[in-house]
C-alpha positions as CSV (number, residue, x, y, z in Angstrom):
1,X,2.2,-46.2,16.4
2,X,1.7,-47.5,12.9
3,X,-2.0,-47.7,13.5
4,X,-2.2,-43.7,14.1
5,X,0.0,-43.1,11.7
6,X,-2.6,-44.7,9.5
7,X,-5.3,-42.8,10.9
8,X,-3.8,-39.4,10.5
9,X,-2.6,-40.4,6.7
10,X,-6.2,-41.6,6.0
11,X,-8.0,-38.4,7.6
12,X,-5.5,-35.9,5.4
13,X,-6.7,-37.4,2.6
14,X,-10.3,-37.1,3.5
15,X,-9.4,-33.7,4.1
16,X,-7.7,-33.0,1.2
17,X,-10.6,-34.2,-1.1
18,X,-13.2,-32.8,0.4
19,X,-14.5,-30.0,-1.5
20,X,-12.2,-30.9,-4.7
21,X,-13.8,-30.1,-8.0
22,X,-15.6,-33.2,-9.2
23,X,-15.5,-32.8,-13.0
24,X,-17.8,-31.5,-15.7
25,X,-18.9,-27.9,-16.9
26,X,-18.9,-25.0,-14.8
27,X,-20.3,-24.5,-12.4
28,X,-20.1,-28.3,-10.6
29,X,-19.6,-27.3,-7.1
30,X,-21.1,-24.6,-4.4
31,X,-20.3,-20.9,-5.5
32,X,-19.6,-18.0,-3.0
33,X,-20.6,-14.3,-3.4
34,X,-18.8,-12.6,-1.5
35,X,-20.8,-9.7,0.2
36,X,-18.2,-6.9,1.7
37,X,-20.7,-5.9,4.1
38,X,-23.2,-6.8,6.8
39,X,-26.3,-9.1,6.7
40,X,-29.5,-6.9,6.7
41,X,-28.5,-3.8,4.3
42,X,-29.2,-3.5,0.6
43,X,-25.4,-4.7,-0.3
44,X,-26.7,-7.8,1.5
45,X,-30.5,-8.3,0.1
46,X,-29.6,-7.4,-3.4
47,X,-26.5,-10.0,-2.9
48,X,-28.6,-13.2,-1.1
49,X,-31.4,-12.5,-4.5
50,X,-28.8,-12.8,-6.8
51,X,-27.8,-16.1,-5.3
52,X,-31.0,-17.0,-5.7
53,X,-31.3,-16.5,-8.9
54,X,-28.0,-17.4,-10.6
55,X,-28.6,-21.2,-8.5
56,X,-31.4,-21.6,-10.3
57,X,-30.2,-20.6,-13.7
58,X,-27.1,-22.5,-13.2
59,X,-28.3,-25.4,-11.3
60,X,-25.4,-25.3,-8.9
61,X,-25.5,-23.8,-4.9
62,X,-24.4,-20.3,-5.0
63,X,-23.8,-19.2,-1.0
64,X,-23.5,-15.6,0.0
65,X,-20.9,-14.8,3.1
66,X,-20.8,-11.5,4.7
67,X,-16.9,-10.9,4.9
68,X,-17.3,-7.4,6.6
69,X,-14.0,-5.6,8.2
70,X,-11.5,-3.5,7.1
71,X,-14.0,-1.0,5.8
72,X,-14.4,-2.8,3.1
73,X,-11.2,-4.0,2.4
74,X,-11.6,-7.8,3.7
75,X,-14.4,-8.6,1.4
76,X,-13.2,-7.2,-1.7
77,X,-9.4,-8.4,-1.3
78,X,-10.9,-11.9,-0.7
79,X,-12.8,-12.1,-3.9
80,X,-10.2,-10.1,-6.2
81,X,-7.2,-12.0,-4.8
82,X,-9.7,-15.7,-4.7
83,X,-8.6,-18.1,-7.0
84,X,-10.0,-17.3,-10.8
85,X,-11.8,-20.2,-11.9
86,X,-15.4,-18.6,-11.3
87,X,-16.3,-20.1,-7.9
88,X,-15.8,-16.9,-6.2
89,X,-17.4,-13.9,-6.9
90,X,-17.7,-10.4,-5.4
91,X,-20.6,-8.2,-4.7
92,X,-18.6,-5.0,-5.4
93,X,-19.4,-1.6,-3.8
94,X,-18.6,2.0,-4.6
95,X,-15.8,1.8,-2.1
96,X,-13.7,0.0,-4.2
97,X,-12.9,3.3,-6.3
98,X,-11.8,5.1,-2.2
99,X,-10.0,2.5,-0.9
100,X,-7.2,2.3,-2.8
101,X,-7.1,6.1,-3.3
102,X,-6.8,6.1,1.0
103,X,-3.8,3.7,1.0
104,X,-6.1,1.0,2.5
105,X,-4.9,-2.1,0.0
106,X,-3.4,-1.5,-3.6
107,X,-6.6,-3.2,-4.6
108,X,-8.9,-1.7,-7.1
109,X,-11.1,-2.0,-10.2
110,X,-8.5,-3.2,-12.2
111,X,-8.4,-6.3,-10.0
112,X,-11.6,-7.8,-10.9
113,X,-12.9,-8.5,-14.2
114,X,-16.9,-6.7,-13.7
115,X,-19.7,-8.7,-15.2
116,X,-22.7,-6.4,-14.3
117,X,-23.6,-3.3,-12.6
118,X,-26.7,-4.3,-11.6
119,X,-27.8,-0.9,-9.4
120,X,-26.6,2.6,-8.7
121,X,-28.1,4.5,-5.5
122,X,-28.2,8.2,-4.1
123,X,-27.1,8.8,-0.7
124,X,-30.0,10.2,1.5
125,X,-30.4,11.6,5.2
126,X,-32.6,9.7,7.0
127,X,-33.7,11.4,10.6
128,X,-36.1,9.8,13.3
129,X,-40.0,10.3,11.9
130,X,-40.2,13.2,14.8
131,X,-37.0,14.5,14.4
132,X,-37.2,19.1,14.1
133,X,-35.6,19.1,11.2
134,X,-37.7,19.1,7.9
135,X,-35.2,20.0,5.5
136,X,-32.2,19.4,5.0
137,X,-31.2,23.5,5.5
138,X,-32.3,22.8,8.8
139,X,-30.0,20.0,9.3
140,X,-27.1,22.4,8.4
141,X,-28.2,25.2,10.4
142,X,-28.2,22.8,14.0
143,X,-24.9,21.5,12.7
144,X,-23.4,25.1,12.6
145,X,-24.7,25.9,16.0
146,X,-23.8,22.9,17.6
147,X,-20.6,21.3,16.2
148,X,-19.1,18.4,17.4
149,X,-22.4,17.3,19.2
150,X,-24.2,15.7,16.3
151,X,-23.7,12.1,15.9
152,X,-24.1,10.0,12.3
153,X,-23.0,6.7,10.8
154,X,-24.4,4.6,7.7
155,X,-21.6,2.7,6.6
156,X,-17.8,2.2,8.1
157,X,-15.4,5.8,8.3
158,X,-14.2,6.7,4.5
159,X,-16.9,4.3,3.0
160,X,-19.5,5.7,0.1
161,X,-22.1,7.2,2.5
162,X,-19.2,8.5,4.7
163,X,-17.5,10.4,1.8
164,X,-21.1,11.6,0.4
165,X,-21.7,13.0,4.0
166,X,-18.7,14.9,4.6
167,X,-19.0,15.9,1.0
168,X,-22.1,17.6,1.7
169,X,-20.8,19.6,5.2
170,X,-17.5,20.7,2.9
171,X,-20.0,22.0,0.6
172,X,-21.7,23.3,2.9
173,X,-18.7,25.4,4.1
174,X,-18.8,23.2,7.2
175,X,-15.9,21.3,8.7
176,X,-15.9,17.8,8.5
177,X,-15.4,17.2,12.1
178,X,-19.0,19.1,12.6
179,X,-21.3,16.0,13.2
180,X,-19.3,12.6,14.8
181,X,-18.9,9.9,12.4
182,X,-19.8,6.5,14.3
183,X,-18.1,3.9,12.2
184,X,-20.4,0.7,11.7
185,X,-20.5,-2.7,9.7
186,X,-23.0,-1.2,7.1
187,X,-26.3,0.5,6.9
188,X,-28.4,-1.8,8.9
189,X,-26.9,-1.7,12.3
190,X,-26.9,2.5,11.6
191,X,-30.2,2.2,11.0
192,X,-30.8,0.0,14.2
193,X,-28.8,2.6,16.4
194,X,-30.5,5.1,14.9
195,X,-34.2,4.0,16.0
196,X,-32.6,3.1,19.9
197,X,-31.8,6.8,19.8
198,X,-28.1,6.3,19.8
199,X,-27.5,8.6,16.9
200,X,-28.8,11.4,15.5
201,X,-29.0,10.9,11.6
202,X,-27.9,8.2,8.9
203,X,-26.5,8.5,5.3
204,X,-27.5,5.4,3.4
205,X,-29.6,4.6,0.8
206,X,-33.4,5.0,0.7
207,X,-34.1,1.5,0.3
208,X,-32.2,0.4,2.6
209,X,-34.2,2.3,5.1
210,X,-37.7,1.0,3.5
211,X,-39.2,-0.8,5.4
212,X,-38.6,1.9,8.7
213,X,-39.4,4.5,6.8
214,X,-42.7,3.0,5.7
215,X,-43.9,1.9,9.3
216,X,-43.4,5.6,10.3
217,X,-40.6,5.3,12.3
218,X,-38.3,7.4,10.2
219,X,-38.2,9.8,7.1
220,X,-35.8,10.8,4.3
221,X,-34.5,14.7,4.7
222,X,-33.2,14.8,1.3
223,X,-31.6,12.4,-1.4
224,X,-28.1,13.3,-3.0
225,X,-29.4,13.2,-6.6
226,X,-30.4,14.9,-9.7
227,X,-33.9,13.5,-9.3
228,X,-36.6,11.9,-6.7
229,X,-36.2,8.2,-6.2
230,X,-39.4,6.1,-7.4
231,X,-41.1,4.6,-4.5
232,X,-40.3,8.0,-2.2
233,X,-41.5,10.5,-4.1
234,X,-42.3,12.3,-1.1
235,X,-38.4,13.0,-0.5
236,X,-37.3,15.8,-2.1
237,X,-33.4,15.8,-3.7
238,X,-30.8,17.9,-2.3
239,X,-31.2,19.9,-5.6
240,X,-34.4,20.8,-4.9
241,X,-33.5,22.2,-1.5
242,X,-31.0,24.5,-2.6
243,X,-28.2,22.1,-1.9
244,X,-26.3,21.7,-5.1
245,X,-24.3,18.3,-4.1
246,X,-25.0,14.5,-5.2
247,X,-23.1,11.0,-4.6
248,X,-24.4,7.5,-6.0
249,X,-23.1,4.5,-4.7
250,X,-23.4,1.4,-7.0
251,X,-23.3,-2.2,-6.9
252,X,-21.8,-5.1,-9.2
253,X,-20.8,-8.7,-9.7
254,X,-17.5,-9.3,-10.4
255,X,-14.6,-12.6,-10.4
256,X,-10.9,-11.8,-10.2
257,X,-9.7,-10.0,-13.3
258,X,-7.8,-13.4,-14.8
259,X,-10.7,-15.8,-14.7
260,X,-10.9,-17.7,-18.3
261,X,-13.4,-16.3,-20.9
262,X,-15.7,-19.9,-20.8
263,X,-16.2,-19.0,-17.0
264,X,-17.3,-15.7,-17.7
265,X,-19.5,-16.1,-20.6
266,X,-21.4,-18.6,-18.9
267,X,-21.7,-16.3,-15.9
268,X,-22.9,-13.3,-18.2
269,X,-25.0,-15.6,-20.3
270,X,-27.2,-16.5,-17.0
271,X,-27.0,-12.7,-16.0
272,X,-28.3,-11.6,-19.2
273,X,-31.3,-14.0,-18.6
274,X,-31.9,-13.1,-15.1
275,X,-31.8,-9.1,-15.3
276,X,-34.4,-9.8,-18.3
277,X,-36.4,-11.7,-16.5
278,X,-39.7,-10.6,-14.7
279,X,-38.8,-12.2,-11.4
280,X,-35.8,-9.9,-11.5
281,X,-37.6,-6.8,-12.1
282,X,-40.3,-7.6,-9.6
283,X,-37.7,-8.1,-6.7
284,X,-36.1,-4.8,-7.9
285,X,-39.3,-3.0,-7.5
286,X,-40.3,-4.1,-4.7
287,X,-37.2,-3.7,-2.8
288,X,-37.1,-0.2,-4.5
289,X,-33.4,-0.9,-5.8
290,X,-32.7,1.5,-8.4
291,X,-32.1,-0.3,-11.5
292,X,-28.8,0.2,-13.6
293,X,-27.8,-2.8,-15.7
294,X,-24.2,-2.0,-17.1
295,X,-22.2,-4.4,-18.8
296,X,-18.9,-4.7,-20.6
297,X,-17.1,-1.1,-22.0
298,X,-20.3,0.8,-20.4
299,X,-19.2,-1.1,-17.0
300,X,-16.0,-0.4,-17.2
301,X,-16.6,3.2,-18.1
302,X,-19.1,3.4,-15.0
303,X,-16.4,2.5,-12.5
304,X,-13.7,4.2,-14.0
305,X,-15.5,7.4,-13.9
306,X,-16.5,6.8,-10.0
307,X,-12.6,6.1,-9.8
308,X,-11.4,9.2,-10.9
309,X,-14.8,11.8,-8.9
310,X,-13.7,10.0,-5.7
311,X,-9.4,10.5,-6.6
312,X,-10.7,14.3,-6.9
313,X,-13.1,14.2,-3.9
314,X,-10.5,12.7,-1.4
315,X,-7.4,14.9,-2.6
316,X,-9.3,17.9,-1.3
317,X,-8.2,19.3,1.7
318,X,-11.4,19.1,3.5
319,X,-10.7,15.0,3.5
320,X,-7.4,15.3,4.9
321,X,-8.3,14.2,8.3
322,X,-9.9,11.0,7.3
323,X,-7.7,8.5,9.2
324,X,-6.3,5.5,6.9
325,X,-6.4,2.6,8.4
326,X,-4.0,0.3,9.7
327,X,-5.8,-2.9,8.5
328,X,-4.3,-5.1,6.1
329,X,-5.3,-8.1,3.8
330,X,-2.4,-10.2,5.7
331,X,-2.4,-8.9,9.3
332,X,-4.1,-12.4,10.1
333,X,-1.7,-14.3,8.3
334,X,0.9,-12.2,10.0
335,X,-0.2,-13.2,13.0
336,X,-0.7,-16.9,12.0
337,X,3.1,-17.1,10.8
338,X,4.4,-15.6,14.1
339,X,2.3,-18.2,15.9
340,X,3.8,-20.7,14.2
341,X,7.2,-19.8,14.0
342,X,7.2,-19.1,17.8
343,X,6.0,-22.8,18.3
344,X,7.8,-24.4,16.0
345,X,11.2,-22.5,17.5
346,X,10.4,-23.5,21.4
347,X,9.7,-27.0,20.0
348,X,13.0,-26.9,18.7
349,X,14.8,-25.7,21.3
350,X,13.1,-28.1,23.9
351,X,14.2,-31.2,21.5
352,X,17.4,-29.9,21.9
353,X,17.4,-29.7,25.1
354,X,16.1,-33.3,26.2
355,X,19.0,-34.4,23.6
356,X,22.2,-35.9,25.2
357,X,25.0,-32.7,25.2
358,X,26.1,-32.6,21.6
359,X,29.7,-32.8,20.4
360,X,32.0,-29.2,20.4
361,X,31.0,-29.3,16.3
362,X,27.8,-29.4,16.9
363,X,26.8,-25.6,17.2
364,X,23.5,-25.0,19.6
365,X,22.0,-22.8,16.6
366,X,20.5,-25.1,14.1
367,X,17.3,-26.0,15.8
368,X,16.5,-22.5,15.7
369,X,18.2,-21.7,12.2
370,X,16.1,-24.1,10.7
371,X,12.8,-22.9,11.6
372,X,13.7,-19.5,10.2
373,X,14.4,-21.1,7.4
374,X,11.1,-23.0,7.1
375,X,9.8,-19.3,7.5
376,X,11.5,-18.1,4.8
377,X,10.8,-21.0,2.6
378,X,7.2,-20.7,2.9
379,X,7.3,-16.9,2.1
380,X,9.0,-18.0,-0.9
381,X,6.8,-21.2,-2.2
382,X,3.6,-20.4,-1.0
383,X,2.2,-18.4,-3.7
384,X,3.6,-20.8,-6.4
385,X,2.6,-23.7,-4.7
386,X,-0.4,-22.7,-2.2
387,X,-0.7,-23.1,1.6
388,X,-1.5,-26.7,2.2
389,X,1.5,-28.5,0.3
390,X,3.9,-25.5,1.2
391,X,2.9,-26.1,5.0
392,X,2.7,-29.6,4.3
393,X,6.4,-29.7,3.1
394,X,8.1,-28.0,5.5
395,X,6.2,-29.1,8.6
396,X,7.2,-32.6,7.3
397,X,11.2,-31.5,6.8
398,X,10.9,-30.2,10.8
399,X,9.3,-33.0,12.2
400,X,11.8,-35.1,10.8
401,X,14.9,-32.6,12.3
402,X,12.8,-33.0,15.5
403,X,13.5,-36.9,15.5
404,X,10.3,-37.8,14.5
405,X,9.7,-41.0,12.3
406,X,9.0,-40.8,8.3
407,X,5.9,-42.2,8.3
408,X,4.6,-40.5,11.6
409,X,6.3,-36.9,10.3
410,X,4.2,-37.3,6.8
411,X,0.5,-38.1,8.5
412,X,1.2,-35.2,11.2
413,X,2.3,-32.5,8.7
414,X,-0.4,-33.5,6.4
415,X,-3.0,-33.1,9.2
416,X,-1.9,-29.9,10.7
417,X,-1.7,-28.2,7.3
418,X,-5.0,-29.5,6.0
419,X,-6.3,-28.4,9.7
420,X,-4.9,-24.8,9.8
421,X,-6.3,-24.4,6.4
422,X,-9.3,-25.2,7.2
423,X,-9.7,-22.8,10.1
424,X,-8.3,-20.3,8.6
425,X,-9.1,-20.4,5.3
426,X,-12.3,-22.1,5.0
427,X,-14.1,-20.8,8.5
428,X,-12.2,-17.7,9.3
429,X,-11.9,-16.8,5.5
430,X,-8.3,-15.7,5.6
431,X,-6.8,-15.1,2.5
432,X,-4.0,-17.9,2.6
433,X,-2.3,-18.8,-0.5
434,X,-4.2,-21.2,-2.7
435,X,-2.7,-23.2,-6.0
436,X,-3.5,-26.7,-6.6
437,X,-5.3,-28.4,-3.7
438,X,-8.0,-26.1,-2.0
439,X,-11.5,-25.9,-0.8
């Protein structure tokens, strides 16, 4: 028994050093960017260059995870609520400045402290290359005669090119319900239901539909802004048509909103470098991102303005019917802690059972009573003291009520707590508490 005991102690500690900061300046270990939506769109490309770039500015890995879901709200509530010491940042999007506004997640601008806007971009119609419609009048006029039968998606329901949609039918004097929004992880998979004929039209980004667009496959109807996009000057805006309605999404970098000045300073110092650069430029051209390099007050000022268009855009009654979703930051950690409390109560109860019949004084209740208060313990010292050596704790204080053995209570509670954290927290990328040991 000692001998495992030993073995469990010995691989907690390997687990509880793996990853650990190693010493020296920032950056000395891997960095993620988080990317709010799926591999293959422009949020994605513009995300995995950046990576590129800052790892070889910075000399340290730099790994980009899609954390799609929640419309947006599971990437960006990982990267503003990460720990702030720099080694997590976000690829914003322009839905930060909706979601809050449809009760999806308190989280906003405010949450993140944004080092660059690096690109704003017009919402644009893209229809199959033989598609009847040739302008974007005719698209209107099909959708009045045939409401309801339409079908369009480009990005998750209530995202950027969702709201810049249904802001065009309510200008349009149409109702929003009109053409039948199929939510999705991002452009890219639109795009790809799009060409297998499984919807009718997509809002996204002209880029983003490059390289489909240039093999003939598909073409723009019209781009939501005040003037054609270089690289499709073929696509006439909205403007032009006689449609007087534009939206631009935009994208940034961005670490929680408390991360310390020498983090940040480093980061913009390599930013400043890259953006000037002409590798930077030439990836930007090519990949027809519209270039928009914002920094500090201007920054700010960009996103606050977005802020406030979409407050306006979404209290109008037209958007009333967008559904707000259920989805929370810490529905999976909800349903982790009722796993856990569930187990560790019937493994209470079954220890007292198995015991020999306890004296009259010795009430029936306490197995049970002190799981709920391990429960509540947790809730309260998690966020000061992090997942692992919260767990940790009270795991150990249970196994111990359970008749367990010092030594063997220690090793197991250690293992399990490293173990669920790394599942969770590491693979699944739930956003568990994390304070002074983490990975």
């Amino acid at each position: 028994m000692r001998k495992f005991a030993s073995t469990l102690t010995f691989l907690a500690a390997a687990l509880l050093s793996w990853g650990c900061d190693r010493g020296g300046a920032y950056p000395n270990r891997p960095v993620t960017i988080i990317c709010p939506w799926s591999a293959g769109g422009g949020t994605d490309g513009l995300s995995r260059q950046m990576a590129i770039f800052l790892e070889q500015k910075l000399g340290a890995p730099f790994n980009v995870i899609n954390e799609t879901g929640g419309e947006g709200v599971t990437g960006h509530s990982t990267g503003a609520l990460a720990s702030p010491d720099g080694y997590t940042l976000t690829m914003m999007t322009a839905e930060l400045n909706m979601l809050h506004w449809r009760k999806m997640t308190p989280i906003d601008c405010s949450d993140f402290r944004t080092l660059m806007v690096l690109n704003c971009e017009p919402a644009a119609i893209i229809v199959p290359a033989d598609s009847p419609w040739k302008t974007v009048r005719d698209l209107e006029e099909a959708i009045g005669k045939n409401p309801g039968k339409l079908k369009a998606s480009g990005t998750a329901k209530g995202g950027t090119w969702h709201l810049a949609f249904a802001g065009w039918l309510a200008k349009a004097g149409l109702p929003i319900s009109a053409v039948k929004w199929i939510p999705t992880r991002g452009a890219n998979p639109s795009l790809q239901e799009l060409m297998a004929k499984n919807l009718d039209l997509v809002c996204c980004s002209l880029p983003e539909a490059q390289a489909l667009i240039q093999g003939g496959n598909l073409k723009g109807l019209g781009v939501m802004a005040d003037e054609r996009i270089k690289g499709f000057d073929d696509v006439k805006t909205f403007k032009e048509q006689g449609v007087n309605w534009s939206l631009v999404g935009w994208r940034a970098l961005g670490v929680p909103s408390d991360t310390p000045a020498e983090v940040t300073n480093t980061l913009m110092k390599a930013l400043r470098d890259i953006v000037g650069s002409a590798e930077f430029a030439s990836f930007m051209k090519t990949g027809n991102y519209n270039v928009s390099i914002r920094e500090g007050d201007e920054a700010r000022e960009t996103l606050d303005s977005m802020d406030a268009e979409m407050g306006k855009l979404l209290g109008m009654p037209e958007f009333k019917d967008l559904e707000k979703s259920g989805y929370s930051k810490d529905t999976y950690p909800a349903i982790l802690g009722c796993a856990l409390l569930f187990l560790l109560s019937t493994l209470a109860l079954r220890s007292r059972k198995q015991e020999p019949a306890a004296p009259a004084s010795s009430p029936s209740w306490k197995g049970p009573a002190a799981v709920c208060l391990a429960a509540l313990g947790y809730a309260a010292l998690s966020p000061v003291a992090g997942f692992i050596l919260t767990a940790g704790l009270l795991l150990f204080l249970l196994f111990l009520f359970l008749g367990n053995r010092a030594v063997k209570s220690l090793a197991l509670a250690a293992v399990v707590s490293c173990l669920v954290y790394l599942v969770f927290a590491t693979w699944l990328r739930v956003d568990l508490p994390r304070q002074f040991i983490e990975w």
